[in-house]
KOLFI-454095 format. One record per residue (C-alpha): residue number from 1; x negated, y, z. Coordinates in steps of 0.1 Angstrom, whole numbers, plus 2048, in hexadecimal, padded with zeros to 3 digits. Each point is the difference from the previous one (the first is absolute). Layout:
residues N
DRENBA rovex  c1  c2  c3
DRENBA   NUM   X   Y   Z
...
This chain:
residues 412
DRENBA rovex  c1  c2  c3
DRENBA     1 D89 695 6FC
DRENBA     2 7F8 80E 7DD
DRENBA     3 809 819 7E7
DRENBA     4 7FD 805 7D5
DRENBA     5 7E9 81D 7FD
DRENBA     6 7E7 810 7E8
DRENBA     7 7DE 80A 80A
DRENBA     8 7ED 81A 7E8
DRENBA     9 7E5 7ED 7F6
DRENBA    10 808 7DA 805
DRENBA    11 825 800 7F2
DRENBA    12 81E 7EE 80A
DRENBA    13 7FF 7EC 81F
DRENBA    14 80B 7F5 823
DRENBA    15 7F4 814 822
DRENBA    16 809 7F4 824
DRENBA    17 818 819 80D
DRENBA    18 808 7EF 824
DRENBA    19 7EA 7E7 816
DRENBA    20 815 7F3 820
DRENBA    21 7E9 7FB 81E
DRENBA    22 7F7 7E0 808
DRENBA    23 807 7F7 7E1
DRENBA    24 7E7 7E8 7EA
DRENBA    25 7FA 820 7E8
DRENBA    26 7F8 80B 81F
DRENBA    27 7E8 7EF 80F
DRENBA    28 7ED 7FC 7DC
DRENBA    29 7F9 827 800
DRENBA    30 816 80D 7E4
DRENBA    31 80F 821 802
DRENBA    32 818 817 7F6
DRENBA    33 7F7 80E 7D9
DRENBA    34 7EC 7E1 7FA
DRENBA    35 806 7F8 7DC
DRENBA    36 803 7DA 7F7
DRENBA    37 7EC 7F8 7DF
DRENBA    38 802 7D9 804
DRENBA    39 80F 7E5 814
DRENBA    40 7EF 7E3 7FF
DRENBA    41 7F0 809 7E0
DRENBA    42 820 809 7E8
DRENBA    43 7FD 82A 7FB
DRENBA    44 81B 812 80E
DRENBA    45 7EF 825 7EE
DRENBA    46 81E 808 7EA
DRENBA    47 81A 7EE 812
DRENBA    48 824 80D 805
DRENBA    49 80E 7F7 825
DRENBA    50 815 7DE 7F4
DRENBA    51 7E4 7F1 7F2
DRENBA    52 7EA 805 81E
DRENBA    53 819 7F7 819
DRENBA    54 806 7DF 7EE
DRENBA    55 7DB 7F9 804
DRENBA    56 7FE 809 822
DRENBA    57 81C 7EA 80D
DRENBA    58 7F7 7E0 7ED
DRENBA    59 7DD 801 80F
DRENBA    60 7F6 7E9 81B
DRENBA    61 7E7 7FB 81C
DRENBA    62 7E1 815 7FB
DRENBA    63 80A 81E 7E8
DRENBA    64 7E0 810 7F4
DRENBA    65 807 822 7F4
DRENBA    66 7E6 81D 7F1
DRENBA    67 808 81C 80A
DRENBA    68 7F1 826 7FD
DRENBA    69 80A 824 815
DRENBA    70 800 81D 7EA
DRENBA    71 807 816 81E
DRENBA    72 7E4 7EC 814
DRENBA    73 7E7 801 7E8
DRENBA    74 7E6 80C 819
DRENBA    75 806 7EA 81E
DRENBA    76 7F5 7DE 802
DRENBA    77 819 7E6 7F0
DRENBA    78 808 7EC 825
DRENBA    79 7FE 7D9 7FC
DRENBA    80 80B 7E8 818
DRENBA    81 806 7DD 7F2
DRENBA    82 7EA 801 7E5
DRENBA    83 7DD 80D 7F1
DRENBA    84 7F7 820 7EF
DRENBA    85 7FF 7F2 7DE
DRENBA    86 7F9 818 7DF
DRENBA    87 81E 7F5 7E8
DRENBA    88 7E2 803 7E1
DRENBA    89 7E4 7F3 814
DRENBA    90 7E0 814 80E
DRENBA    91 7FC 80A 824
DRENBA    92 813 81A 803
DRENBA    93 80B 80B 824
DRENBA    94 823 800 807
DRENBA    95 805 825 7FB
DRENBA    96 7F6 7FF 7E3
DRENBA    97 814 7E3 7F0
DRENBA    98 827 7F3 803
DRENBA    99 802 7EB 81D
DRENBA   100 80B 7DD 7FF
DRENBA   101 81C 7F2 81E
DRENBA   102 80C 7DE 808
DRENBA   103 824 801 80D
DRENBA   104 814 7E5 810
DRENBA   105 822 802 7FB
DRENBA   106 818 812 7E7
DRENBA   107 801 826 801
DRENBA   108 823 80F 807
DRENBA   109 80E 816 7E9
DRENBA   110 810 821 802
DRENBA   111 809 824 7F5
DRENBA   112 7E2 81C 802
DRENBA   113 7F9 818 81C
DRENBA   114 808 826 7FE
DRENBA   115 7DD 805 804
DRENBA   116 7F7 7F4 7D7
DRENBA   117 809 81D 7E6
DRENBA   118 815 7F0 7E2
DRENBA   119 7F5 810 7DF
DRENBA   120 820 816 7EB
DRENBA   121 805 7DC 7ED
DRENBA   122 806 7F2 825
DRENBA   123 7E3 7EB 801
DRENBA   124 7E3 804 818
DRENBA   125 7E2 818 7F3
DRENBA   126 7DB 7FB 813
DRENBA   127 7E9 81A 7F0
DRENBA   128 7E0 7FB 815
DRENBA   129 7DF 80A 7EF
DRENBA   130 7EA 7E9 81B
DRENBA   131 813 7E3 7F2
DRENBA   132 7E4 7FC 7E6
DRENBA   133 7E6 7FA 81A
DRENBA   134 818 7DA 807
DRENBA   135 813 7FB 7DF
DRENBA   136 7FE 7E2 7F3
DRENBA   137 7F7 7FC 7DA
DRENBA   138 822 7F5 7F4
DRENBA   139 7FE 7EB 7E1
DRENBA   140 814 813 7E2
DRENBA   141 800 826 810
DRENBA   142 7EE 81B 803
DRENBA   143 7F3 7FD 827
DRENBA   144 7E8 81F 80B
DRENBA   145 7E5 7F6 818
DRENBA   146 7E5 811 813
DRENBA   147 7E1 7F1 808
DRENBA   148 7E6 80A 819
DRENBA   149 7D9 7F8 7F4
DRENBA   150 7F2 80B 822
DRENBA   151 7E0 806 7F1
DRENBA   152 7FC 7E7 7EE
DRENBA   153 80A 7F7 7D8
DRENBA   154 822 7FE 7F4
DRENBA   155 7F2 7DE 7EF
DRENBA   156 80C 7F6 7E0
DRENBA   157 7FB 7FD 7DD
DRENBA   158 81A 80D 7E4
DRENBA   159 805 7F8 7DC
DRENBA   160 816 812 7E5
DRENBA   161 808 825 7F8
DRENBA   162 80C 813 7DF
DRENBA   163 7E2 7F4 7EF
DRENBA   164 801 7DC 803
DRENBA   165 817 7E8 7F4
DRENBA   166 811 7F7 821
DRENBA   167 80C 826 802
DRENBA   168 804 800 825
DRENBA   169 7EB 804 81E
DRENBA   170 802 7DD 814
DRENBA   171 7E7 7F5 81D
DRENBA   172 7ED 7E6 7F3
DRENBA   173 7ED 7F4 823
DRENBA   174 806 80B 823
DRENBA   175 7DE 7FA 811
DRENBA   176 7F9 7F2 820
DRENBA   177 7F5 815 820
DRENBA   178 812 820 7EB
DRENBA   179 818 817 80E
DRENBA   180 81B 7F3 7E4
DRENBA   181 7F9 7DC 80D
DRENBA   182 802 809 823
DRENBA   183 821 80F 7FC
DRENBA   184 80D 7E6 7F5
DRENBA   185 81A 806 7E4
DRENBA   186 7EF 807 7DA
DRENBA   187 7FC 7DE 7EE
DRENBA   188 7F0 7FE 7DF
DRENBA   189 818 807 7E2
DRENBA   190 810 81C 814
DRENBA   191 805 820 7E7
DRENBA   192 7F7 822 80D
DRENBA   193 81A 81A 7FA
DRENBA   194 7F0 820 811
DRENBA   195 7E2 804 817
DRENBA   196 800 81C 818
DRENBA   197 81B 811 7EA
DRENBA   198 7ED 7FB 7E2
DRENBA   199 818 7ED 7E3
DRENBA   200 7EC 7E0 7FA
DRENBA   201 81E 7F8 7E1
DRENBA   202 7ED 810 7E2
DRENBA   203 7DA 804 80D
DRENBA   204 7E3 7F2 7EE
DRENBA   205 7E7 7E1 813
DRENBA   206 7E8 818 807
DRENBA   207 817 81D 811
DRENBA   208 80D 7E7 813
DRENBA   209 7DE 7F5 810
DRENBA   210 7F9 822 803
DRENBA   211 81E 807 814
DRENBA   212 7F9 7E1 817
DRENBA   213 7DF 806 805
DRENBA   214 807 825 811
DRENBA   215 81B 7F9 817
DRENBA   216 802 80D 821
DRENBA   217 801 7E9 823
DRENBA   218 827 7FE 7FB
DRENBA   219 808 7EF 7DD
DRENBA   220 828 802 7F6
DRENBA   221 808 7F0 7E6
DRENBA   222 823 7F3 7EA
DRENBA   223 7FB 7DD 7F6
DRENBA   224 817 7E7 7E8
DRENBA   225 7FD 7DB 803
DRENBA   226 814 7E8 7EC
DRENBA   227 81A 7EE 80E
DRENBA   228 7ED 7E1 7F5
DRENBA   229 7E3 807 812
DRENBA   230 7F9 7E6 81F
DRENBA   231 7D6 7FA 7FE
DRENBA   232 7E2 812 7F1
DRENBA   233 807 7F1 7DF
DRENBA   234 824 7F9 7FB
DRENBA   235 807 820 7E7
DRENBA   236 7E6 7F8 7EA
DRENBA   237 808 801 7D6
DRENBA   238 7F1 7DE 7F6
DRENBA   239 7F6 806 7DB
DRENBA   240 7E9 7E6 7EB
DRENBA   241 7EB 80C 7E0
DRENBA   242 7E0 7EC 7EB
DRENBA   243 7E1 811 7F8
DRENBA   244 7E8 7F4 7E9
DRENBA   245 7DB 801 80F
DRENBA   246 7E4 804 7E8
DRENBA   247 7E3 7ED 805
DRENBA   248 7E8 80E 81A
DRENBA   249 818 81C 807
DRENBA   250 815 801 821
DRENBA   251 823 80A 803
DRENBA   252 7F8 81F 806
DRENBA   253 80E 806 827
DRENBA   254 7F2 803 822
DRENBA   255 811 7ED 81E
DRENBA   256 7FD 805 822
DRENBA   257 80E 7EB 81E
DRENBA   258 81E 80B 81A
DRENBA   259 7F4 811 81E
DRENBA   260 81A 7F5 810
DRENBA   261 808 7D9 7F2
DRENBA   262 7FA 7E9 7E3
DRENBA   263 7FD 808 7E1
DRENBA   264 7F2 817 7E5
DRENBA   265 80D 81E 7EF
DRENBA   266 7F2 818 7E0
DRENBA   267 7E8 81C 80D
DRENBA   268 7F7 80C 7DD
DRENBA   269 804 7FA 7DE
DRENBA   270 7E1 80A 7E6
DRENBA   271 809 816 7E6
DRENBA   272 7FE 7E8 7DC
DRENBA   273 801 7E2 813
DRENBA   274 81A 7E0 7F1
DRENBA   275 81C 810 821
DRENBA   276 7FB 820 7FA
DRENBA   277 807 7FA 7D8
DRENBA   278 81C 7E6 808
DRENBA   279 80E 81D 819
DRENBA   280 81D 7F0 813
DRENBA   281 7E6 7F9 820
DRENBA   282 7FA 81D 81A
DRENBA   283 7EA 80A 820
DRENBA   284 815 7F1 81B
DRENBA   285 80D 7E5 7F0
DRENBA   286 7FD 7DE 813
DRENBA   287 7F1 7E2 7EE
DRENBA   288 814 7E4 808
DRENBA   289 7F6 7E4 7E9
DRENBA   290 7E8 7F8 7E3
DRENBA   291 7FF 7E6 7E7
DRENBA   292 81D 7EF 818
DRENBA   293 7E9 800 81D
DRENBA   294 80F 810 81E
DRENBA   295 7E6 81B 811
DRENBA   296 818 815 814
DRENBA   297 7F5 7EB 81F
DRENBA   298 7DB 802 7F5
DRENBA   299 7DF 818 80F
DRENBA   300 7F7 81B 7E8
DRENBA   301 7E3 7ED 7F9
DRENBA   302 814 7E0 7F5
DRENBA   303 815 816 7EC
DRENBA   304 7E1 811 7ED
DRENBA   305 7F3 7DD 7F6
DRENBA   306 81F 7F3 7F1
DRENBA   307 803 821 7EC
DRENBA   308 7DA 7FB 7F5
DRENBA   309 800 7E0 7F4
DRENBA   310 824 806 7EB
DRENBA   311 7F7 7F8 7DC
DRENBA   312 80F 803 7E1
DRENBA   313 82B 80E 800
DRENBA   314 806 80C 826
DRENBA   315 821 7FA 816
DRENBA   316 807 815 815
DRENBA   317 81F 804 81A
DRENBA   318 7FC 81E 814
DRENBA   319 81C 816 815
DRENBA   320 801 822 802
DRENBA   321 819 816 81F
DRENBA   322 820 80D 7F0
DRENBA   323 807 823 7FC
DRENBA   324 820 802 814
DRENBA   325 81C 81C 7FA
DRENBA   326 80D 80A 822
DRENBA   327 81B 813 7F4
DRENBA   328 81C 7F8 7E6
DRENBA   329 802 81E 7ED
DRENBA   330 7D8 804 7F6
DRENBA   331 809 7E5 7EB
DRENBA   332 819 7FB 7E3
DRENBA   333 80D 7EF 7DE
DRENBA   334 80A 81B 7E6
DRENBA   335 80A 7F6 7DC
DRENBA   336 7F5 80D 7DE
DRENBA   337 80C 7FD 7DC
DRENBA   338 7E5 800 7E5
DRENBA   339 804 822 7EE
DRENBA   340 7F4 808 7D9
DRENBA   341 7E1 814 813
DRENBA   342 7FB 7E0 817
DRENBA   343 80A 800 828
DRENBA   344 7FD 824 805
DRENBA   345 7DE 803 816
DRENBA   346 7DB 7FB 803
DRENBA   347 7EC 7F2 816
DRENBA   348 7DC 7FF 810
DRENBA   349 7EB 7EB 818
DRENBA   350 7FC 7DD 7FA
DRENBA   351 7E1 7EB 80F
DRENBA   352 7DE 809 7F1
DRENBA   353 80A 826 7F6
DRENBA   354 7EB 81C 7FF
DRENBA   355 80B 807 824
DRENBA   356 7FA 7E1 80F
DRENBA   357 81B 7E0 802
DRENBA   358 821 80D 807
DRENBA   359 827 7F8 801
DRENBA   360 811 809 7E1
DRENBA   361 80E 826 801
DRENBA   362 81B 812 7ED
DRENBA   363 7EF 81B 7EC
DRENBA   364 817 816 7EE
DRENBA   365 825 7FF 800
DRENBA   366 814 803 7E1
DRENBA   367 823 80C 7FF
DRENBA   368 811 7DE 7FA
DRENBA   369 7ED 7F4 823
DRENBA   370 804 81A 813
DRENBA   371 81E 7FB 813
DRENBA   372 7F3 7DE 80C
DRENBA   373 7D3 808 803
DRENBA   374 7ED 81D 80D
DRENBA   375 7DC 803 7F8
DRENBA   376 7E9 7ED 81C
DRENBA   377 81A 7E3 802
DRENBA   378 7EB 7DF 804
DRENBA   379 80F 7E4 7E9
DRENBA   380 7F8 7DF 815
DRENBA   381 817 7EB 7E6
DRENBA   382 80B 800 7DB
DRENBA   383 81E 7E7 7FD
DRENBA   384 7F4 7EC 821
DRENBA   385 7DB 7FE 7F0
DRENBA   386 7EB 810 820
DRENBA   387 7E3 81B 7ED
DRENBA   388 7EA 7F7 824
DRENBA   389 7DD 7FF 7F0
DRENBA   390 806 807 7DB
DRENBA   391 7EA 818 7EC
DRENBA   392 813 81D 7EF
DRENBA   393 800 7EE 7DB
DRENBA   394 812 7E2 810
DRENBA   395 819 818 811
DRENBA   396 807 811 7DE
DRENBA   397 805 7DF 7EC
DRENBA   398 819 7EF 81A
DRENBA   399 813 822 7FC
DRENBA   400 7FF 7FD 7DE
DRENBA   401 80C 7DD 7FE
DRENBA   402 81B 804 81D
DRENBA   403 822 7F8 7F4
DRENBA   404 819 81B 7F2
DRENBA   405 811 808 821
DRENBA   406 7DC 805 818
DRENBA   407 801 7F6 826
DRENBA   408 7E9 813 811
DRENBA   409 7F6 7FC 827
DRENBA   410 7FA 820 80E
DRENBA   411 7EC 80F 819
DRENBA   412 808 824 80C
């Protein structure tokens, strides 16, 4: 028996609101406010009550459901016909993680108890605060989680902030034997809203570390993950560029190997060097192939010699996590007609500037622009070209050359 309902911090979905004794929910340890994120691995988090009945009755045999109590969060998740299983891997106990059942049997249907609160719009409201300690990190929403490090490290690596040209903060590796990887639910690509109530949205690489570095045993955070997002790698930006390599010079990058898997990613880029002059290459980015040979899969020392022994005009494919925008309005399109005194703003930033590489920024704001800009506006597009890793000049000349009527994605 189930009802439509909206929980705080998940969103939309489906929670048990009747279990009949004897009954094959039953028996499999469910209970009453359980709310069902998945059967048999299709999401019900955002599901109205037709489509989640419909699923329900056309399932058959064993009915697998993932399920989490955010009025339970404390009390061991109770398992019966099958194991504790951590829906994002790890070994995280079952109180720490949804819980996983295997039912026989179709569950019956019908109208919610007295006991669950509707909300004024008449669907059901959870608000629970412990539900971060179990909330599962649902792909394309903001899911708040709480993490225990039970002295040990939080374990894991980020990449990004204000000052670099992904603009986000986004875990890069989770490492084994840490208190992120024993929990169970961070996965690299994952971008860090807030920390400990810290906003993680506009914060430069190094505040960010900063930040991580000093948190207490009990680490909350708000986390995004795209909807995409279904291994360590699957929300990378592949993006392929050719530098020339002077003869007896390197390319002018340091490598290092995963911690935790294959494959090699940029620790450090030299200052002069033929990437940090091409500029469109960053620390964090993963080098997937070069010259057409494939070293995702490779030790960091097989990786190293195939970059060594490069000659001559260098190929290089390499993939880099996205920046996600985990809300619709942070982002927008606004439109703008070429005036006599130009577009009607400045801007500032750009990668390579005084102040290190940064997004491009809205400066000043002339009259004609000021209905549609504010100053500190990011421009991530001019007429669908993306500005990620352009210096200033090459900002100001695509403005200049931008058709009459301007498209401009916006940032606020």
């Amino acid at each position: 028996m189930i009802i439509e309902g909206k929980h705080a911090e998940v969103g939309q979905g489906i929670f048990i609101s009747d279990i009949q004794d004897g009954s094959a929910a039953h028996q499999a340890g469910l209970s009453v406010g359980d709310m069902i994120l998945a059967v048999n691995k299709d999401t019900l988090v955002g599901s109205n009550y037709d489509a989640a009945a419909a699923l329900l009755k056309k399932t058959e045999g064993v009915v697998t459901l993932v399920v989490c109590n955010p009025n339970r969060a404390k009390e061991e998740e109770k398992l019966t016909t099958a194991p504790t299983t951590p829906v994002a891997g790890g070994s995280t106990p079952a109180a720490q993680t949804p819980a996983k059942a295997s039912i026989a049997g179709t569950p019956k249907l019908a109208p919610p108890p007295g006991s669950l609160s509707p909300s004024p719009s008449g669907k059901l409201k959870v608000e629970d605060d412990n539900l971060a300690l179990t909330a599962v990190v649902v792909p394309g929403t903001e899911t708040t989680i709480e993490i225990n490090k039970d002295k040990i490290g939080l374990g894991l690596s980020i990449v990004g902030g204000t000052d670099t040209l992904l603009g986000a903060i986004v875990v890069h590796e989770v490492y084994p034997d840490g208190a992120a990887m024993k929990d169970g639910r961070l996965m690299p690509g994952d971008q860090i809203l807030e920390c400990n109530g810290e906003d993680f949205r506009n914060i430069t690489h190094a505040k960010a570390l900063s930040a991580l570095r000093q948190t207490p045993a009990k680490v909350r955070m708000v986390v995004f993950r795209d909807e995409a997002s279904d291994s360590s790698k699957a929300d990378l930006d592949v993006m392929e560029l050719e530098i020339a390599k002077k003869p007896g010079k390197g390319l002018g990058l340091s490598v290092v190997g995963m911690k935790n898997g294959s494959g090699v990613y940029i620790s450090d880029i030299v200052p002069g060097g033929a990437a940090s002059t091409d500029g469109r290459m960053m620390k964090g980015d993963y080098i997937l192939s070069v010259n057409g040979v494939d070293i995702s899969k490779m030790t960091h020392d097989e990786a190293a010699a195939v970059l060594k022994t490069s000659v001559g005009k260098v190929n290089i494919k390499f993939g880099r996590y996205k920046a996600n925008e985990s809300d619709e309005g942070r982002c927008r399109t606004v439109m703008l007609e070429r005036g006599i005194d130009g577009l009607g703003f400045s801007i500032v930033g750009g990668y390579g500037s005084l102040h290190g590489n940064l997004p491009i920024y809205v400066k000043t704001v002339y009259e004609s622009a000021a209905t549609v800009l504010k100053r500190g506006d990011r421009i991530v597009a001019v007429d669908h070209h993306n500005l990620n890793g352009l210096t200033h000049q090459q900002a100001v000349q695509l403005l200049t050359n931008s058709s009459p009527t301007v498209s401009l994605t916006i940032h606020s």
